[in-house]
N, C-alpha and C positions, 0 to 999 in steps of 0.2 A: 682442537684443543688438546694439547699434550695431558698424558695423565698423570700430571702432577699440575693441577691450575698456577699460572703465576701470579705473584703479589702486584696488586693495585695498590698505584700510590693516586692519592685525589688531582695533584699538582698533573701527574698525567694526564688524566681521566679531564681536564678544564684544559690543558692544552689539545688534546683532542677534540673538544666541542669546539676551540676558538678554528680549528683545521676544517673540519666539518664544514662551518659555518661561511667560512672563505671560500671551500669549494661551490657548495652553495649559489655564491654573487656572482662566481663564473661560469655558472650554468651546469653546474655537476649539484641531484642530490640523493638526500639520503632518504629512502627507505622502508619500511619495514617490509622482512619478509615473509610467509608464511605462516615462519614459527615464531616471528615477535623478535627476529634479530634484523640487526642495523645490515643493510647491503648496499653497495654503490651502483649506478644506475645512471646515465645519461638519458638527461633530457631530451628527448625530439617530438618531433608530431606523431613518431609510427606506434607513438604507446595503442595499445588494443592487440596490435599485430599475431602477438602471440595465442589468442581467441581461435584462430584458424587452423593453429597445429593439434589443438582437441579434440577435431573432424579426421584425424590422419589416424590410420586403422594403426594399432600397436606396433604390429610388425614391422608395418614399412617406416613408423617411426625412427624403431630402437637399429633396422638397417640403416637410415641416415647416420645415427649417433655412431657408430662406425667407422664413419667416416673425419670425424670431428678431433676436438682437440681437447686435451683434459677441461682448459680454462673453458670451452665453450660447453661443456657438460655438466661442470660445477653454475656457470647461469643459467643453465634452462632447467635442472633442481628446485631455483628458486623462482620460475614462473607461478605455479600452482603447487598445491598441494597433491596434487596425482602425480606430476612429473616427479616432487621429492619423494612420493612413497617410490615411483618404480626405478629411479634414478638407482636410488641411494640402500637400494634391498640387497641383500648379497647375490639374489641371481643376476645382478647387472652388473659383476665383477668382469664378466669378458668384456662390458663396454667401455668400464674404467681401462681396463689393460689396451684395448684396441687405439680407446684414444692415447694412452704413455706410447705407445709403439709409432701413432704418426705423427709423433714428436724427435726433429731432428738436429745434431746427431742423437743417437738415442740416449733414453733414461737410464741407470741402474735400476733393475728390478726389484719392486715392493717388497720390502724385508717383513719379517711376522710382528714386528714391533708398532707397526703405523700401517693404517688401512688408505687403500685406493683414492677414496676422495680427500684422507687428511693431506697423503702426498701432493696433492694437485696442487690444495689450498695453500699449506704452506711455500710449498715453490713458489707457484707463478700469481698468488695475492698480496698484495703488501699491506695486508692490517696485522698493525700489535695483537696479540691474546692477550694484553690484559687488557689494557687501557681502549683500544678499537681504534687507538689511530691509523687514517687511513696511509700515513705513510712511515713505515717501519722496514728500515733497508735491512735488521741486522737479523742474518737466518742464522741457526745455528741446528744443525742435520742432525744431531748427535743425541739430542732431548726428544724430539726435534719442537722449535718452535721460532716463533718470529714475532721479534720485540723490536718498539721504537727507542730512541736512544737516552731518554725519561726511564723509561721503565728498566732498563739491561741494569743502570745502577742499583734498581731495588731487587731483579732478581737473580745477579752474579756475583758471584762470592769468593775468595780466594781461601782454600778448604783450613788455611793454619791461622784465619780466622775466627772460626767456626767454635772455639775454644770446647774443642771435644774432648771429657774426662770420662771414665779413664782413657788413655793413649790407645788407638784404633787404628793403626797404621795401615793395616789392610785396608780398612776403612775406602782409603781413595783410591783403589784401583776397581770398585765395586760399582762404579756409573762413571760413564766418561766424562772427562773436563771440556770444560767450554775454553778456546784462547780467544784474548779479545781481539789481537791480529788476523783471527777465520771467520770474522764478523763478513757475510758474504754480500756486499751490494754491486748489482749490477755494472752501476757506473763507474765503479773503479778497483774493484777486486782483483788484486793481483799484479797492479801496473807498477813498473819498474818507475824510480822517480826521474828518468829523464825524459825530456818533455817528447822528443822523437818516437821512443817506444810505445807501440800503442798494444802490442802484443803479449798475453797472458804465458805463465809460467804454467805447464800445467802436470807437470812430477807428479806420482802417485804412488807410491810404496805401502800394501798394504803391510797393517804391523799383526803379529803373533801373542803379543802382550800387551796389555795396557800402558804401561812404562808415562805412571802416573804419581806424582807426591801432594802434597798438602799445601804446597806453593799453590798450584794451578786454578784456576777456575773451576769453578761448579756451579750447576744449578742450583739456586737454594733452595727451592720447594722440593725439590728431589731429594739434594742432600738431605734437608729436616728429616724426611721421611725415611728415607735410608737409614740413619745414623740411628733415628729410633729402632727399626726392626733390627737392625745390627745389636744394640744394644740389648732386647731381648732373647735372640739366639745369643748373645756368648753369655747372659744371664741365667739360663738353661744348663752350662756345664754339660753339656754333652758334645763331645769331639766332634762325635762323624756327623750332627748336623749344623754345627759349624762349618765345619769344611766342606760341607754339603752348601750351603748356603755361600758360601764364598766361591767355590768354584763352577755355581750357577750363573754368581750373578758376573765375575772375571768375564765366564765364555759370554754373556750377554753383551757385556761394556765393547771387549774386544770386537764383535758383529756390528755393534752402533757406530767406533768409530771406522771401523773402514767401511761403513755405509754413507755416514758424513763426508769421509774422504772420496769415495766415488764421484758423489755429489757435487764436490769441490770442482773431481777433475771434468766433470759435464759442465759445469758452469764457465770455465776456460777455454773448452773445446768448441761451447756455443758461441761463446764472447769472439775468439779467434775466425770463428767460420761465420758470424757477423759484419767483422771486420772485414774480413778478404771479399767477401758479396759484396759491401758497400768501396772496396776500395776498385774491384774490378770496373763495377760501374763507371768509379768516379774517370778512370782513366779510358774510359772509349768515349767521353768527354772533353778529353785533354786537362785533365784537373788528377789530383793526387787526395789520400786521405790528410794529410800532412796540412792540407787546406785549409781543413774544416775550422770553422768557429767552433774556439772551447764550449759555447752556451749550444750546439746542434747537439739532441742525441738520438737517435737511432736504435729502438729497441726491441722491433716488431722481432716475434720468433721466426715466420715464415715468409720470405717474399717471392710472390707472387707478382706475372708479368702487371698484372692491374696494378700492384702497387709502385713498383718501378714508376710507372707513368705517372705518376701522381709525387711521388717521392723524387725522382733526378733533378725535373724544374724546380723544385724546391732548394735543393743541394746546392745544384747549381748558382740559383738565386743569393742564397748563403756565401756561398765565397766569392762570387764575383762581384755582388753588392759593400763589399767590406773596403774599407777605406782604405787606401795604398800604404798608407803610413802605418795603419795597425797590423797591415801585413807583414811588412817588414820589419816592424818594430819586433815582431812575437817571431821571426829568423833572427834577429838579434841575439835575442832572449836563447834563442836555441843555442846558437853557438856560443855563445858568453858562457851557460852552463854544458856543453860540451868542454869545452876547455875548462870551466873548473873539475869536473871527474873526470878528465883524462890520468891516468895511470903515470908514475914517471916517477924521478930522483926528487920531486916538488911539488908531490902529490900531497904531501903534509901540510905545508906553506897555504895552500888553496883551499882547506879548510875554512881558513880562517880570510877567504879574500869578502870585500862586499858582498850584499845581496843584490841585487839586479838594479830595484831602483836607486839603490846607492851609489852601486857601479856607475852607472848612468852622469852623476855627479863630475866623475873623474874626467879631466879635460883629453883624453883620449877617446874615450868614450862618450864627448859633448860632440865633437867633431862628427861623428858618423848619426846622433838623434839632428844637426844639422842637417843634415844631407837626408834625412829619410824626411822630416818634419817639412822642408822647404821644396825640395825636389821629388821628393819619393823614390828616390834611386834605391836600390838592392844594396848591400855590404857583402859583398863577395868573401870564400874561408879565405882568401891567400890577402886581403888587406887586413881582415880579422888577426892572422896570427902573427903579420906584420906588427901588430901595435901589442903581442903578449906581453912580452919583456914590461912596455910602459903600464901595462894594467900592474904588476908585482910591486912594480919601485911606489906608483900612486897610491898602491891600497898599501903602506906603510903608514903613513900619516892619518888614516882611517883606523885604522886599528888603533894608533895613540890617541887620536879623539875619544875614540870609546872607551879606552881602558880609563881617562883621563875624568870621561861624565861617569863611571863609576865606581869608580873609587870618592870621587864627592860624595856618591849615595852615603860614605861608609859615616856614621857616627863618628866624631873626636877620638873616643876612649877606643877605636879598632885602626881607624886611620894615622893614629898617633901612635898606636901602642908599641914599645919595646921589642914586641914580639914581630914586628913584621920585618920578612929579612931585607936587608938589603938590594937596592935595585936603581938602576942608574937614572930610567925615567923619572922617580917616584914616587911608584905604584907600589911597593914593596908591600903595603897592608894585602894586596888583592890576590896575593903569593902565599896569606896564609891558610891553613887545609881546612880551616872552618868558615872562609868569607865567600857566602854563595849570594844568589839573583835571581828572583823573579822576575820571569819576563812578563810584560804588560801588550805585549804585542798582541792586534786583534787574531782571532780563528781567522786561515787564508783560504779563499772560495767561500766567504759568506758572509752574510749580511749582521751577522751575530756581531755584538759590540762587545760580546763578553771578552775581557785578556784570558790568553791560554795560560798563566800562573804555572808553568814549567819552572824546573828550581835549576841552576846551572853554576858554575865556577865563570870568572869572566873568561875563561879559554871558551868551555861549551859554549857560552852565552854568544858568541862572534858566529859558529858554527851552528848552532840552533839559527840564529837569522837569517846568514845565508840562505839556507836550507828551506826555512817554512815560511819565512816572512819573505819572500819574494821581491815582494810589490811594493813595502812599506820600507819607507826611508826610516831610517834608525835618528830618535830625538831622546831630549832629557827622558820623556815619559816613558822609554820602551821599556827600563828597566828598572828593579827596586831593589834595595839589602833586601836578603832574606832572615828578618833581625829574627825570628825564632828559632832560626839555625845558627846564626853567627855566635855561637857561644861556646866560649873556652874548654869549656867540658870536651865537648865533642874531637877535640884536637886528638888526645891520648886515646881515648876509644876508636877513633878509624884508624889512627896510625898504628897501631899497636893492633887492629885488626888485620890491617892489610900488608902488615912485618915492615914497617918503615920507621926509623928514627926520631926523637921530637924536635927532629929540627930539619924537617923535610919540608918541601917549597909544596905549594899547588902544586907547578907544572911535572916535578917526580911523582907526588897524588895522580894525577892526571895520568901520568904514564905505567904506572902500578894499575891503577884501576880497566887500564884498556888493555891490558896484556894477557888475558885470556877471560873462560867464562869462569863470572866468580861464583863459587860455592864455598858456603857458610856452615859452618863446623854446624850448627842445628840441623842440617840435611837439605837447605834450602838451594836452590841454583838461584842468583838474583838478578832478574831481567835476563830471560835467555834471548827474547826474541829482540834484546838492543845490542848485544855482545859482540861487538864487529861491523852492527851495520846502523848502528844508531850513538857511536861511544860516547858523545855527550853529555847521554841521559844515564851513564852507569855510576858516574859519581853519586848523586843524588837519590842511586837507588838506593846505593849500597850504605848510604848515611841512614834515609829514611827506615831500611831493615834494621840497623844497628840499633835507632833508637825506638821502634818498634816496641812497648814495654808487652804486648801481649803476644811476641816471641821471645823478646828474651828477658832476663830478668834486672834489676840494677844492682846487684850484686855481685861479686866476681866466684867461679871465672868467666870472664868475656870469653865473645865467640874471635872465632878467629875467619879468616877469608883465603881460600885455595886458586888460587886462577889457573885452570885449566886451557890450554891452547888453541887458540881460534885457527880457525879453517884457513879463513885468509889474513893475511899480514895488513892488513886497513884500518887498525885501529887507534894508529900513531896521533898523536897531536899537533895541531900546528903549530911551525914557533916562527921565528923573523929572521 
């Protein structure tokens, strides 16, 4: 439990029982341990077995425990009540440490901020600390603690929320930020969005400063707590234990997050050296990783020649059980979106092509779902890039469909209005800087019905589906006005934010907005982590800040917006 407890919301707390309770009917249950807390436990016959390690003299016990693994130290704690007293006493510190050590590659070593068995727990257990769900992918090193995706709403916070008076600016370099992008899960932490890449990023720069603002995430039970003792010492009036207190708690923030960051870069190091074990295997096999079914995963820490034997036939099973068609359908897939991130003079243009099942649509690409659907034959790259050229000219008319269904979305008095400039198709309303989109498109990889409610210009909007919608053909329903946005107000205030005239189209909006990171006369950077690699999503952000009333106020002066230079030049828009 981090010491700052997080906020319980009940809505968690009943999604967790219904999880529970599932586990459950599949032969997983729950419970209690020792000390009257909830623990997970497989079912089998060998229940008792643990009876016989009570006859084992201490010594040659705590010599086995040695040998073990954090996770297998943290279960046998919860046997009895003896094992937790001498598990969890501070003179079993060397056996915490011995098991971190036969953990490979290795751990960073235990900072003074979090004790031996909290390390173990929050690594390699996946239960919420509030709510106790048993599945909570999102770590965060820095607190530290591990929340499921219920609960991170109730206890992350973004700090120029927080409405802190008076103005405390030091304030947030005094505990580290959480980003929601370090949200660390196993199964896909780090992975580049092209479907080939299966390998992690794993850069490590420890920093010297906190080099934190009031934008960023935080914990909120932290913060609360913080914000009040802050508030006392500079109620105090006394200098040097201000700056006594400041410059404790800086050196602290600074040691959490490059403890988080180590963290990070273990978990890409593991994930990598995962990878390459499983890929070695696969190819004395004559199989590749590149194989595998998206639904296989692979996540033991340690393999061992027993597990091999029991794991390959399975692998194997896995890919060579899969349908011919699905196989080559998901090489399709690969190269379709290889050529749309290829780099080039129409690397912009490709933004904005179909999304795969769309694609699919285009009688270039009906030809080769024939030949896999009927035959199962392969599509080779050199007939692939044979037919580029006809993917460009086909997804023209795809694009005018959609700009066509949404511009219908738009009300009379917008689609009509005076103000939308001229345009040869006419779409001219969907050009102007205040007409955005909700997208209704499901969450992709899951079973969730909810729409992801993403807000976009209809440029993002083509580019947002590509991208996340995959698998989903684009229909009337994908997309809505976003009528609380669509309002004339907001025209003069982003344009006059982002220094553009009032008679500036979307597609200039568009191109202003992607043209470096933007930072907001208030001190704000807005969306740094979409700045380049997500530009879609920066129009939207930088609406949603401006009318933000609990940044800024409706009175003038307005803020203004600086775009600062992105690293790399990708952040163009697509046009025709």
């Amino acid at each position: 439990m981090p010491a700052y407890p997080p906020i319980v919301i009940p809505e968690a707390v009943e999604v967790a029982r219904i999880y529970q309770d599932n586990l459950a009917q599949k032969g997983t249950k729950v419970v209690p341990d020792t000390e009257g807390e909830d623990v997970q436990c497989r079912t089998s016959s060998g229940a008792g077995k643990f009876e016989a390690m009570k006859k084992i003299p201490l010594e040659i016990f705590l010599e086995i425990a040695f040998y073990l693994l954090p996770l297998d130290i943290l279960f046998l704690s919860r046997v009895s009540k003896h094992l937790r007293a001498t598990l969890l006493s501070r003179t079993s510190r060397r056996i915490w440490i011995a098991a971190r050590q036969n953990v490979f590659p290795l751990l960073p070593e235990c900072p003074e901020f979090i004790s031996e068995p909290e390390y173990a727990h929050v690594l390699f257990e996946w239960v919420c600390e509030a709510c106790l769900s048993p599945s909570a992918p999102n770590l965060f090193f820095s607190v530290p603690v591990r929340l499921c995706d219920l609960c991170c709403s109730a206890n992350l916070r973004r700090g120029c929320t927080r409405g802190v008076d008076p103005p405390m600016p030091a304030l947030y370099e005094l505990l580290p930020a959480v980003a929601l992008d370090q949200m660390w899960d196993l199964s896909d932490c780090g992975r580049t969005n092209y479907p080939e890449n299966y390998y992690y990023d794993c850069r490590y720069e420890p920093r010297t400063e906190p080099e934190q603002s009031h934008s960023d995430m935080f914990y909120r039970p932290e913060f609360i707590a913080l914000r009040t003792q802050f508030s006392e010492v500079l109620g105090s009036n006394d200098a040097a234990a201000i700056q006594r207190f400041i410059d404790a708690h800086r050196a602290l923030t600074v040691r959490r997050i490059n403890f988080a960051l180590a963290v990070e870069k273990w978990y890409g190091d593991f994930e990598n050296m995962r990878i390459n074990a499983v890929a070695e295997k696969l190819e004395q096999i004559s199989h590749s990783y590149a194989e595998l079914p998206s639904r296989v995963e692979v996540s033991r820490l340690i393999f061992t020649e027993q597990d091999w034997e029991v794991l390959l036939p399975k692998l194997r099973a896995a890919i060579e059980n899969q349908p011919s068609r699905e196989v080559e359908r998901r090489a399709l897939k690969r190269m379709y979106y290889d050529f749309v991130h290829e780099e080039g003079d129409i690397a912009q243009v490709k933004r904005t092509l179909p999304c795969f099942a769309d694609a699919m649509r285009m009688r270039c690409m009906r030809s080769f779902e024939a030949r896999i659907d009927t035959l199962g034959l392969r599509i080779t790259k050199e007939e692939f890039n044979a037919i580029s050229t006809d993917i460009l000219a086909e997804a023209a008319p795809y694009r005018a469909e959609i700009r066509h269904i949404l511009n219908s979305e738009l009300p009379d008095q917008i689609r009509l209005s005076d103000l939308a400039p001229p345009n040869d198709g006419g779409f001219g309303a969907l050009e102007m800087p205040f007409v955005l989109f909700k997208c209704y498109g499901p969450f992709p990889d899951t079973s969730d019905p909810a729409p992801c409610l993403h807000i976009f210009s209809h440029i993002g909007m083509l580019e947002h589906w590509q991208d996340v919608h995959r698998d989903e053909m684009w229909s009337r329903a994908s997309a809505r006005a976003a009528l609380d946005l669509c309002d004339a107000w907001i025209n003069p205030l982003l344009l006059a934010a982002i220094g553009l005239p009032r008679d500036a189209t979307m597609t200039a909006v568009e191109e202003r907005v992607r043209s470096g990171h933007a930072h907001c006369s208030c001190g704000v950077e807005i969306l740094p982590e979409a700045a380049g690699k997500k530009p879609e999503l920066m129009l939207s952000g930088i609406i949603l800040h401006l009318t933000d009333m609990s940044v800024h106020q409706s009175d003038p002066p307005y803020p203004t917006i600086e775009f600062k230079p992105l690293d790399r030049s990708s952040a163009s828009i697509g046009s025709e």
